[in-house]
LUMMIBA-805273 format. One record per residue (C-alpha): residue number from 1; residue in three letters; x, y, z. Coordinates in nm, 4 decimals, always signed. Layout:
// LUMMIBA-805273
k|r|xx|yy|zz
NUM|ALA|X|Y|Z .
...
// end
This chain:
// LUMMIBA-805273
k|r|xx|yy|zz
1|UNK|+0.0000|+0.0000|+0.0000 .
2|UNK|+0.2326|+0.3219|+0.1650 .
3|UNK|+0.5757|+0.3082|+0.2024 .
4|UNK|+0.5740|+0.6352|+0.3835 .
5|UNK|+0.4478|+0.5587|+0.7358 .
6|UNK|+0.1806|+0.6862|+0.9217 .
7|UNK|+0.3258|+0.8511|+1.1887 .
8|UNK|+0.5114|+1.0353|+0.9428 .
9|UNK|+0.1827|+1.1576|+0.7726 .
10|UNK|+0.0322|+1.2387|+1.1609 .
11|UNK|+0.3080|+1.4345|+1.2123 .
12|UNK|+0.3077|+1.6698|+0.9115 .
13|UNK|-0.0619|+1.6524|+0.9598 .
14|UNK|+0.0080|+1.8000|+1.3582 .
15|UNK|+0.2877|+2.0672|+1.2164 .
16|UNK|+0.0957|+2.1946|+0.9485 .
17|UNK|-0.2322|+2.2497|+1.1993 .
18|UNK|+0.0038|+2.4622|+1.3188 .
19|UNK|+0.1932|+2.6335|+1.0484 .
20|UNK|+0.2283|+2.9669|+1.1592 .
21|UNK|+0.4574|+2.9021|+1.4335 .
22|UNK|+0.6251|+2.5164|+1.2428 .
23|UNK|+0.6635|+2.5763|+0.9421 .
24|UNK|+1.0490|+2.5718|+0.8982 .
25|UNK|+1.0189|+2.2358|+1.1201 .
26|UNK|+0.7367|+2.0999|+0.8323 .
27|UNK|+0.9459|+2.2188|+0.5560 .
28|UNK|+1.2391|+2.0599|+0.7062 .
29|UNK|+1.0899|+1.7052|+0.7700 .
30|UNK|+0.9293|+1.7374|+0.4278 .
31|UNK|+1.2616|+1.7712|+0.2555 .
32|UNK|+1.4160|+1.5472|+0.4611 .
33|UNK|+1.1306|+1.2644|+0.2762 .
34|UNK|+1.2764|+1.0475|+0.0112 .
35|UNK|+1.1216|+1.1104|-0.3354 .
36|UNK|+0.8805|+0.8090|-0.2993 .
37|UNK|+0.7844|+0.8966|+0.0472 .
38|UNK|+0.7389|+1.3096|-0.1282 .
39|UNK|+0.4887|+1.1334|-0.4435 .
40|UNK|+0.3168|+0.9102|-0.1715 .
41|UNK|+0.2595|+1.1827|+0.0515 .
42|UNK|+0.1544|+1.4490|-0.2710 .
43|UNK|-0.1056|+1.1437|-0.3609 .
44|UNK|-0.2323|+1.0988|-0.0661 .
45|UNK|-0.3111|+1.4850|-0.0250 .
46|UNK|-0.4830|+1.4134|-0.3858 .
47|UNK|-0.6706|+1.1548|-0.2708 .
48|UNK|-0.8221|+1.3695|+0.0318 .
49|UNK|-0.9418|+1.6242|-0.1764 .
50|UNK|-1.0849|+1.4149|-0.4672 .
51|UNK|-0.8491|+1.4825|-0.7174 .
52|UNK|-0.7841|+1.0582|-0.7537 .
53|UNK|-0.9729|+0.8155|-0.6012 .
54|UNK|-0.8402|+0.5559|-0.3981 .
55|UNK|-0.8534|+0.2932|-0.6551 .
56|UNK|-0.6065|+0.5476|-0.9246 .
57|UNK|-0.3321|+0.5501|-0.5767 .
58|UNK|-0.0232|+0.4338|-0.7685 .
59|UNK|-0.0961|+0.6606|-1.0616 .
60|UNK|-0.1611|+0.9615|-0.8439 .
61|UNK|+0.2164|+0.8444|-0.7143 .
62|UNK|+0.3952|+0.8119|-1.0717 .
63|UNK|+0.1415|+1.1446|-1.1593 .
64|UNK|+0.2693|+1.3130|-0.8430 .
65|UNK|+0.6358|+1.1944|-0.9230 .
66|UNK|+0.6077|+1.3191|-1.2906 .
67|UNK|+0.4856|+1.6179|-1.2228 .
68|UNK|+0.7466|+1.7261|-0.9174 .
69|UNK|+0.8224|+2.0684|-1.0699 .
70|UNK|+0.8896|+2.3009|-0.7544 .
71|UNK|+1.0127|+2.1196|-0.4002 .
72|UNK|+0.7287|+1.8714|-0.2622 .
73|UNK|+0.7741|+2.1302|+0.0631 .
74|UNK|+0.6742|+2.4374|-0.1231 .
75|UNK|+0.3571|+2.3032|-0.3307 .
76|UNK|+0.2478|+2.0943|+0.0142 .
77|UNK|+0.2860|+2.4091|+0.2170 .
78|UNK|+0.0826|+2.6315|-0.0396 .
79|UNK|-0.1904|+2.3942|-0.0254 .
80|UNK|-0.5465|+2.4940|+0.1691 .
81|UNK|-0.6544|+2.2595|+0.4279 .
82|UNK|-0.3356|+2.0433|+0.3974 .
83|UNK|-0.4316|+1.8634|+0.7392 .
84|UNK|-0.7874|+1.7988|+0.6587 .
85|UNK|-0.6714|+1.6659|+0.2908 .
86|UNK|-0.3988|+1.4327|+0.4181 .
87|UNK|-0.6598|+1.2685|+0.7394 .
88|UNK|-0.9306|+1.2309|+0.4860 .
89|UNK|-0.7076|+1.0513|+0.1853 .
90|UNK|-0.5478|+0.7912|+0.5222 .
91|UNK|-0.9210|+0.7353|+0.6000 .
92|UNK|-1.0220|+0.7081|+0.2422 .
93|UNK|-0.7303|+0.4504|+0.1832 .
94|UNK|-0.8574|+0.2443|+0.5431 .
95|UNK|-0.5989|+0.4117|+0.7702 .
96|UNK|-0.6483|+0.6330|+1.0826 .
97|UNK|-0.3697|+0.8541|+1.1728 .
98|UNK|-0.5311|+0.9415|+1.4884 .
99|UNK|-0.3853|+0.7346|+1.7332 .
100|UNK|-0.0333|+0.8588|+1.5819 .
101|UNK|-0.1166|+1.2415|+1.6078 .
102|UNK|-0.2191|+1.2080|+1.9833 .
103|UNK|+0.1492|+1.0249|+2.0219 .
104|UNK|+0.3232|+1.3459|+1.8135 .
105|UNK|+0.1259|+1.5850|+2.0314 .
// end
C-alpha cells in the first residue's frame, strides 16, 4: 500500500495544523522525505481532496512523481486545508492517523 508511514503523515498533519509558528520544522521534515515517500505523501493529499480516487493511488504516485516541478515542501505548504486533505485521503485509503497524532502531540 504506503511506504511512507503513518506517523510520518500524523506528524506533518500536527505541524501543518500549526503552520504559523512550524513551518520551517514541516518544511524541514518534508525535505528530509525520500522522493517516494514526497509522491506518496503528494497522492495521498490528492486523494483527500478528490483529485484521484483511492482505486487510481499508484498513478496519483507516478502522476505526483512526474509532475514534481517546484520542491514537494513548497507546493504541500501552499496547499489549503493540507491537514484535513492528508486525514481524509489515510481514512479514504482504510488508515487512521489518529492514534499517531495524539502520540506526536
Amino acid at each position: 500500500m504506503l511506504d511512507i508511514s503513518t506517523r510520518k503523515v500524523a506528524q506533518i498533519i500536527v505541524m501543518s495544523r500549526e503552520l504559523g509558528r512550524a513551518e520551517a520544522e514541516l518544511r524541514a521534515f518534508i525535505d528530509a522525505l525520500n522522493e517516494d515517500e514526497q509522491a506518496e505523501l503528494v497522492a495521498v493529499m490528492w486523494i483527500g481532496r478528490g483529485s484521484f480516487e483511492v482505486e487510481d493511488l499508484q498513478e496519483a504516485i507516478q502522476t505526483a512523481k512526474q509532475e514534481a516541478t517546484t520542491p514537494t515542501a513548497d507546493y504541500l505548504i501552499g496547499t489549503p486545508h493540507l491537514s484535513d486533505n492528508l486525514e481524509n485521503g489515510l481514512e479514504a485509503l482504510g488508515i487512521s492517523a489518529t492514534d499517531e497524532e495524539d502520540e506526536v502531540m
